[in-house]
Kinemage of the C-alpha trace (Angstrom):
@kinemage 1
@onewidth
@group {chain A} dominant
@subgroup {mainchain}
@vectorlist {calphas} color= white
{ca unk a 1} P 93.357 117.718 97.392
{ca unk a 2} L 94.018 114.079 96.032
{ca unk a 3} L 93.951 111.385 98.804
{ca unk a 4} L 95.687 108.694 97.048
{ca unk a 5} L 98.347 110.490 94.584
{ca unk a 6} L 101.088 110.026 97.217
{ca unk a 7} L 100.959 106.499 96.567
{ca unk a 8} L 100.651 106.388 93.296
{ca unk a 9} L 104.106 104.947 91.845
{ca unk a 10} L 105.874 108.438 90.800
{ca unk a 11} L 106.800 106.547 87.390
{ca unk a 12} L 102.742 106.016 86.892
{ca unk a 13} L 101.607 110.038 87.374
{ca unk a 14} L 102.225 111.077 83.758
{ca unk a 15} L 99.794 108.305 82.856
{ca unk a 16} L 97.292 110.353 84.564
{ca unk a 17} L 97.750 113.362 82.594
{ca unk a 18} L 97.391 111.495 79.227
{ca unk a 19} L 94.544 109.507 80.419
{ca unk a 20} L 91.931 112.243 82.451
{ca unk a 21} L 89.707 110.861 85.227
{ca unk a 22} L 86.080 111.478 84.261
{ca unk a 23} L 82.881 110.058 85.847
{ca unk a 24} L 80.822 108.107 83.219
{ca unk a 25} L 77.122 108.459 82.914
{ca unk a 26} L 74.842 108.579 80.471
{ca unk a 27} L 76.004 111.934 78.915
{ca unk a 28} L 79.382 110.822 78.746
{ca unk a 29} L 79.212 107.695 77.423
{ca unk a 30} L 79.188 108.760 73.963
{ca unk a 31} L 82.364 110.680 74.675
{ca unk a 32} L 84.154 108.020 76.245
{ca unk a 33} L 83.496 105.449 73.480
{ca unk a 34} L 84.460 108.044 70.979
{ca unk a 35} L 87.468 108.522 72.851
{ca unk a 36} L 88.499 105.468 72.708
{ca unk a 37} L 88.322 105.330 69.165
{ca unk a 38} L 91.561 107.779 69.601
{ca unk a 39} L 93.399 106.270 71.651
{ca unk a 40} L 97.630 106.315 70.992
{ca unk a 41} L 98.956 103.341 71.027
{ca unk a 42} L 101.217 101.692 68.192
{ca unk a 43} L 100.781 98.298 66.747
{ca unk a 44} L 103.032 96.007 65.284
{ca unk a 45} L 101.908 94.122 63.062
{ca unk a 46} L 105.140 92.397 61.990
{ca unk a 47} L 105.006 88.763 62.359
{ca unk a 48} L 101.161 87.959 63.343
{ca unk a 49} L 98.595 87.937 61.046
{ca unk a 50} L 94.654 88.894 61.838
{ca unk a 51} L 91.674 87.386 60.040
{ca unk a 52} L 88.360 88.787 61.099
{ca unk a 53} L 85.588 86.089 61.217
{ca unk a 54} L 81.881 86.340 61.683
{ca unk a 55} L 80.389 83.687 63.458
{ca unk a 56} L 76.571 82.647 64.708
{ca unk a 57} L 75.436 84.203 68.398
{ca unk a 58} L 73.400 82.803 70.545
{ca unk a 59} L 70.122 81.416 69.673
{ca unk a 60} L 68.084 84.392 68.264
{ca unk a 61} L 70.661 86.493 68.930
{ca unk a 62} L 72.991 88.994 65.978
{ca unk a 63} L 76.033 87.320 64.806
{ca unk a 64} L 79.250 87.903 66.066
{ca unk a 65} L 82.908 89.037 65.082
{ca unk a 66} L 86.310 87.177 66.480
{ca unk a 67} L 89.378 88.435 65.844
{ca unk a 68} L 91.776 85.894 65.402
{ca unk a 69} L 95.658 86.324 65.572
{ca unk a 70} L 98.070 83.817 64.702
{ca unk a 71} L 101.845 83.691 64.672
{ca unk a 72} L 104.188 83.556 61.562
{ca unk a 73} L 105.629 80.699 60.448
{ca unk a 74} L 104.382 78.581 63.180
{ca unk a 75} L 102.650 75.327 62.646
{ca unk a 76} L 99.259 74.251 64.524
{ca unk a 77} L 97.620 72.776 66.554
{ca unk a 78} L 98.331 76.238 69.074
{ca unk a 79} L 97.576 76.993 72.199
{ca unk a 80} L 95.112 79.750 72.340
{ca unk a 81} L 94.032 82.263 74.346
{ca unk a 82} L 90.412 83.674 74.202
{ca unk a 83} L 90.293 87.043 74.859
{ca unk a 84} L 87.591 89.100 75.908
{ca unk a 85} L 87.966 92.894 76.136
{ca unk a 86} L 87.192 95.451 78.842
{ca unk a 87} L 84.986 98.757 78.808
{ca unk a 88} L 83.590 98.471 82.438
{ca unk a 89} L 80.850 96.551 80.147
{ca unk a 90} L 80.019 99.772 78.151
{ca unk a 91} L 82.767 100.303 76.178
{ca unk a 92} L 85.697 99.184 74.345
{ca unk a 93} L 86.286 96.815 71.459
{ca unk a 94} L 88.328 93.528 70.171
{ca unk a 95} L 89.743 96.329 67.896
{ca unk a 96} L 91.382 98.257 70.228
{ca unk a 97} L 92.990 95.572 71.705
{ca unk a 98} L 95.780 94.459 68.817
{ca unk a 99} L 98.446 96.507 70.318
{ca unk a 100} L 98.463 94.151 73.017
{ca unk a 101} L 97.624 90.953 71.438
{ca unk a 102} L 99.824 91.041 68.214
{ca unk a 103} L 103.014 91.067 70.724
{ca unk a 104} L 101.802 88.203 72.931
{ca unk a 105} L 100.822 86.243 69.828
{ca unk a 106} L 104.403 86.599 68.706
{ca unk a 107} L 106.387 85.839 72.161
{ca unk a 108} L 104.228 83.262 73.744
{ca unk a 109} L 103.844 81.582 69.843
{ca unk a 110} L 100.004 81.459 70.141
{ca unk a 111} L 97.052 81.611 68.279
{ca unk a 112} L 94.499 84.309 70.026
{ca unk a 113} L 90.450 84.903 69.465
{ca unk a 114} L 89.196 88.238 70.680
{ca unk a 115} L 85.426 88.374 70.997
{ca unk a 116} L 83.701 91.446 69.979
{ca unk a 117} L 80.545 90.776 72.512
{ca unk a 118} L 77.456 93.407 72.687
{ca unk a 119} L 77.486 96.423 75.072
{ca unk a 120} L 76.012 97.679 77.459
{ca unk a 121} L 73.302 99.435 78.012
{ca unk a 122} L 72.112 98.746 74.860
{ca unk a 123} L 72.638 95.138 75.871
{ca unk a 124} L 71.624 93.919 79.263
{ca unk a 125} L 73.039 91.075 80.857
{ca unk a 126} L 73.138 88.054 79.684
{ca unk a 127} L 73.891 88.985 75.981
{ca unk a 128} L 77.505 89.831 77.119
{ca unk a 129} L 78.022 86.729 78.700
{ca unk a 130} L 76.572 84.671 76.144
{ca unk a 131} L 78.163 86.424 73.168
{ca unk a 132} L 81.361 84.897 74.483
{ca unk a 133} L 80.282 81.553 75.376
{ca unk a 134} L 78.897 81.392 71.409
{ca unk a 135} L 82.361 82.714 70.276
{ca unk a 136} L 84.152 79.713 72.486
{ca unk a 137} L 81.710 77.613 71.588
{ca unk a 138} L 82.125 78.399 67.705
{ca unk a 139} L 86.451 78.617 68.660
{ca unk a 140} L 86.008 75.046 69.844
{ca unk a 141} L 83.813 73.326 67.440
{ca unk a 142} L 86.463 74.617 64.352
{ca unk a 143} L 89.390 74.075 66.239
{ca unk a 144} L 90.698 71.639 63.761
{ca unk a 145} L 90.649 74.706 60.939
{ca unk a 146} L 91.480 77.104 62.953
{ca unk a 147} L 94.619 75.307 64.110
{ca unk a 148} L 93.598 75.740 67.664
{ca unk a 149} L 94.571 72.898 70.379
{ca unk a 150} L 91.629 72.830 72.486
{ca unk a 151} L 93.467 70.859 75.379
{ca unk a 152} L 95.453 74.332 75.533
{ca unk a 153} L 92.683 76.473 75.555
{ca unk a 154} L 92.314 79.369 78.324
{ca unk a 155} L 90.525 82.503 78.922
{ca unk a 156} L 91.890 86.125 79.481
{ca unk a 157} L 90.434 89.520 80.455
{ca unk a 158} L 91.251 92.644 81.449
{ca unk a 159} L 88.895 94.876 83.692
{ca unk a 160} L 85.041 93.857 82.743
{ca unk a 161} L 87.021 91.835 80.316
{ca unk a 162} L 88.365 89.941 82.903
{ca unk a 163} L 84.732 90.159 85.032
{ca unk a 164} L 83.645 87.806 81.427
{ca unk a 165} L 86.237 85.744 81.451
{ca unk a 166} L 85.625 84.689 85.102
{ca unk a 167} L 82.090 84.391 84.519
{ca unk a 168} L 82.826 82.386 81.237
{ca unk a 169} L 85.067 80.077 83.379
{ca unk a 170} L 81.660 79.737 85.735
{ca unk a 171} L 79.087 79.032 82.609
{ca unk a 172} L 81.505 76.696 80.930
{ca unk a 173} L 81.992 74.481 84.316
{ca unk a 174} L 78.352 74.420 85.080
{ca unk a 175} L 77.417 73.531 81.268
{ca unk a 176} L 79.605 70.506 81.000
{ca unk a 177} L 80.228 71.179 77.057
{ca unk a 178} L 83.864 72.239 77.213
{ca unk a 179} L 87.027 72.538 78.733
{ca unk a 180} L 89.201 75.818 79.997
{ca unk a 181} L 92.556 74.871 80.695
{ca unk a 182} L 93.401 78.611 82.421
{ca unk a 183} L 91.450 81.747 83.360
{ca unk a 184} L 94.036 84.862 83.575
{ca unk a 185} L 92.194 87.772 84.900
{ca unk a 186} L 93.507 91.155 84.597
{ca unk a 187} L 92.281 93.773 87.436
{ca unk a 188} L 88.757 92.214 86.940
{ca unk a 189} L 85.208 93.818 87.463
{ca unk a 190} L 83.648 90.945 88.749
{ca unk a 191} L 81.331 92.108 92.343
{ca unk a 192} L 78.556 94.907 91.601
{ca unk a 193} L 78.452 94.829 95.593
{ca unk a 194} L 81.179 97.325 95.357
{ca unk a 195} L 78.973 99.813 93.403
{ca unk a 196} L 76.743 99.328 96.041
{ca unk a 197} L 79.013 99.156 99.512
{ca unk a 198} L 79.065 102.540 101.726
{ca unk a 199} L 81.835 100.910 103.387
{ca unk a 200} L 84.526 101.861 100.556
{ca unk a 201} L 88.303 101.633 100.702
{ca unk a 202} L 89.931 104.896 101.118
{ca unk a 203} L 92.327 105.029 99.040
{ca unk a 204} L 91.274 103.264 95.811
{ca unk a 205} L 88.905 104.109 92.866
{ca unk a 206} L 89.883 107.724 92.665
{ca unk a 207} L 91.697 107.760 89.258
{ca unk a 208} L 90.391 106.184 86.090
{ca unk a 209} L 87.515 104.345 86.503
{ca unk a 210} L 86.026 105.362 89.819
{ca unk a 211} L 82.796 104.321 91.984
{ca unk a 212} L 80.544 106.768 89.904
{ca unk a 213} L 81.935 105.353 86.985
{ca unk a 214} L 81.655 101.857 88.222
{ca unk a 215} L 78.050 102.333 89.634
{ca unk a 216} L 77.081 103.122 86.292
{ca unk a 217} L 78.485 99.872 84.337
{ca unk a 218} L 76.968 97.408 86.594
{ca unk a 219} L 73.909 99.451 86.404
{ca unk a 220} L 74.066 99.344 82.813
{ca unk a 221} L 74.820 95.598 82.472
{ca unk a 222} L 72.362 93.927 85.393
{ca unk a 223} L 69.348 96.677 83.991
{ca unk a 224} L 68.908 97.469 87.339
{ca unk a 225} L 70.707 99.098 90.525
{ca unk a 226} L 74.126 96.776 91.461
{ca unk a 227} L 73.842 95.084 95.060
{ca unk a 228} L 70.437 93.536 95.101
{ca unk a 229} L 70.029 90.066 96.228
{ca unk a 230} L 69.497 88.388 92.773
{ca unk a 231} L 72.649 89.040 90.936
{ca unk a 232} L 73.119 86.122 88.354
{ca unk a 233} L 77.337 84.821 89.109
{ca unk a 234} L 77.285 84.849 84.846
{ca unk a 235} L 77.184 88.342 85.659
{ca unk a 236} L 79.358 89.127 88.663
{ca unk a 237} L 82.139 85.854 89.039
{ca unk a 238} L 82.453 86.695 92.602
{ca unk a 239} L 78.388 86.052 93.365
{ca unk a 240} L 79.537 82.416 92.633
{ca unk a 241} L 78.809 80.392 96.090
{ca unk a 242} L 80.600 77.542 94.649
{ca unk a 243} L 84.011 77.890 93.144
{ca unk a 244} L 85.498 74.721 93.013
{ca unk a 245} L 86.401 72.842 89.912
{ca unk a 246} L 87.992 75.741 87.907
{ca unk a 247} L 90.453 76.372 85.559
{ca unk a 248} L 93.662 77.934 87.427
{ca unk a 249} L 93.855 81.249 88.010
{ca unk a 250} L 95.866 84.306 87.271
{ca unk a 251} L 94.607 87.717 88.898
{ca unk a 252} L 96.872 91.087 88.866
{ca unk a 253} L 95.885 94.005 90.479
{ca unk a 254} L 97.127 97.569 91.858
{ca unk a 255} L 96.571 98.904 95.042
{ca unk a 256} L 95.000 101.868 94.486
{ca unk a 257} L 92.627 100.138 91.361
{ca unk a 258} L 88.907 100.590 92.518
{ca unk a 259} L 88.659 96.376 92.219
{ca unk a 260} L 91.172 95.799 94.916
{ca unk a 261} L 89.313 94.455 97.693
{ca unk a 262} L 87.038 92.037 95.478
{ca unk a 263} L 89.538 91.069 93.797
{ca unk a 264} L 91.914 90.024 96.935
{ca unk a 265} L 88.827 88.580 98.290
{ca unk a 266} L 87.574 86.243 94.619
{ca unk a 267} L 91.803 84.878 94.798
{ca unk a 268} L 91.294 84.014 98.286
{ca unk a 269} L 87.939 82.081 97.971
{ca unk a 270} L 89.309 80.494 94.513
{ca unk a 271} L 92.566 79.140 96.769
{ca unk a 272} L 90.180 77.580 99.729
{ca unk a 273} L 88.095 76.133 96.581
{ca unk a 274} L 90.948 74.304 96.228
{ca unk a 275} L 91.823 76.119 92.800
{ca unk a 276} L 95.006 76.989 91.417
{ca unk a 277} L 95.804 80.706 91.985
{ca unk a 278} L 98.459 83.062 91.515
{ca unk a 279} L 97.723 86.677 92.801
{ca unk a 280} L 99.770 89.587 92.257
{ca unk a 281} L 99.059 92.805 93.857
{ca unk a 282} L 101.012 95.375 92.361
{ca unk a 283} L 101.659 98.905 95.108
{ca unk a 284} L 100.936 102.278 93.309
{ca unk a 285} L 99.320 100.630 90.640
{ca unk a 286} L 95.882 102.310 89.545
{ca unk a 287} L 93.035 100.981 87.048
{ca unk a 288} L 94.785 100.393 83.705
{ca unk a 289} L 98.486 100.982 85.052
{ca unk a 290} L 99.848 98.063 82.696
{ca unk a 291} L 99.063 99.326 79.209
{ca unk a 292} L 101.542 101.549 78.575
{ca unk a 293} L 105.572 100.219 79.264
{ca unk a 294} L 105.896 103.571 82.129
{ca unk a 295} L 108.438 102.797 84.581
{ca unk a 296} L 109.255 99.571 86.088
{ca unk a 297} L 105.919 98.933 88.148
{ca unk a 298} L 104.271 98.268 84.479
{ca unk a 299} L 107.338 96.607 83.339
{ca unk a 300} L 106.809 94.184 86.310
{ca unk a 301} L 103.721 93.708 85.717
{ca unk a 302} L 103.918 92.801 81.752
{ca unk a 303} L 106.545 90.236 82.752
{ca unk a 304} L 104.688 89.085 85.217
{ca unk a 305} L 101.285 88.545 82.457
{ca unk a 306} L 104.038 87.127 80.287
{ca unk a 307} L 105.250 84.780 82.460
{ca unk a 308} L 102.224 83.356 84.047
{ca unk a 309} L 100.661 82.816 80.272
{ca unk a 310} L 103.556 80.792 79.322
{ca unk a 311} L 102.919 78.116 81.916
{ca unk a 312} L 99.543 78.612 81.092
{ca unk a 313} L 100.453 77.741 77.865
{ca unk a 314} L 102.993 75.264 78.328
């Protein structure tokens, strides 16, 4: 029997159906990336347009791609988000992100760059982690062509998207070169020490992406098994001993999503740092309940994202 389903928000359980739990290893790795190459969703394109550009990776390192959406009809310098996709670190793409950038572009009248960083565990850490630093860094040096206004310039994630945005927030502080002027983190994956706890909540991490799952993408990332004692904070924000002088924050999670508890814990330790932070915790929300507009727990939190990025913004 399920021990969480009687919390999940009864508006959130058809999700569930269309999106099967599964514990990834390395068997199923190949199906889950070439499931995600199927996933539903509609874009609209109306309104934004998207110019793919390759750009130089870090020293010695493969090039990479951005994808960069801009508004129609809307005159620079923008704001911009840079946006770096989840995949617990194994998976995912910028690609399969434009149904939910192309709208935000459009409302929030901003110019976006999507990083298309190297996986895992193909790609141990730091290549992640530096893929996106070279993409910002690239972002920020062309800002004047791009159109991009780099005192308006903020970071977003979602899942180990949001685990690289936090840790870009980290690396950019510490390396003096730029600026972030937000980091908006989206359920992030940013403590291995929860693949490695036996102390685990009881009630989260059983749908979607769940400890076995989890164990496996920081295993894949780090090279190694999660929890030891020399855990770069590039790779896992919440390692960090010293998070003062950061961008504000934005963290969103659901109380049943397996990154609950670190997640609680990174907003509280960012708010005695003396950052910025606004925290929403979202009840009978799992991993991923957002993406899809079901019921008014998702609709809360999209308005929510929305609102938070237009002061962000502003």
């Amino acid at each position: 029997m399920s021990r969480s389903m009687h919390l999940v928000d009864p508006a959130l359980r058809p999700l569930l159906e269309a999106w099967p739990t599964f514990s990834l290893n390395a068997e199923t790795l190949i199906q889950m990336r070439e499931r995600e190459q199927l996933l539903p969703f509609e874009i609209d394109r109306e309104g934004s347009s998207l110019e793919i550009r390759t750009v130089p990776g870090p020293a010695g390192a493969p090039d990479i791609a951005l994808h960069i959406y801009k508004p129609d009809g809307v005159a620079g310098p923008l704001p911009t988000i840079y946006h770096v996709h989840g995949g617990g670190y194994v998976g995912g793409s910028a690609a399969q992100m434009e149904f939910l950038l192309r709208p935000l572009v459009k409302t929030l009248g901003c110019a976006i760059v999507s990083v298309e960083y190297r996986l895992a565990p193909e790609h141990v850490f730091p290549a992640a982690i530096e893929d996106c630093y070279a993409g910002l860094r690239w972002t920020v040096d062309n800002a004047e062509e791009l159109g991009v206004d780099t005192a308006r310039l903020g970071v977003m994630g979602e899942s180990a998207g949001g685990g690289l945005a936090a840790a870009l927030a980290l690396l950019v502080r510490d390396r003096g070169e730029y600026r972030l002027a937000f980091q908006h983190l989206t359920y992030p994956m940013i403590d291995d020490r929860t693949a490695a706890t036996s102390d685990t909540h009881p009630y989260t991490g059983e749908f979607i992406w769940t400890p076995e799952s989890n164990h496996f993408g920081w295993s894949s990332l780090l090279g190694k098994t999660p929890g030891g004692a020399d855990v770069s904070p590039y790779a896992a924000a919440a390692r960090a001993t010293d998070l003062s002088g950061l961008p504000p924050a934005y963290i969103m999670t659901g109380t049943l999503d397996l990154f609950l508890e670190e997640d609680l814990d990174y907003a509280r330790r960012l708010i005695r740092a003396g950052v910025p932070t606004e925290l929403h915790v979202l009840p009978g929300g799992m991993h991923g309940f957002d993406i899809m507009p079901v019921g008014d727990i998702a609709t809360a939190a999209q308005a929510a994202r929305l609102a938070a990025l237009k002061r962000a913004l502003a």
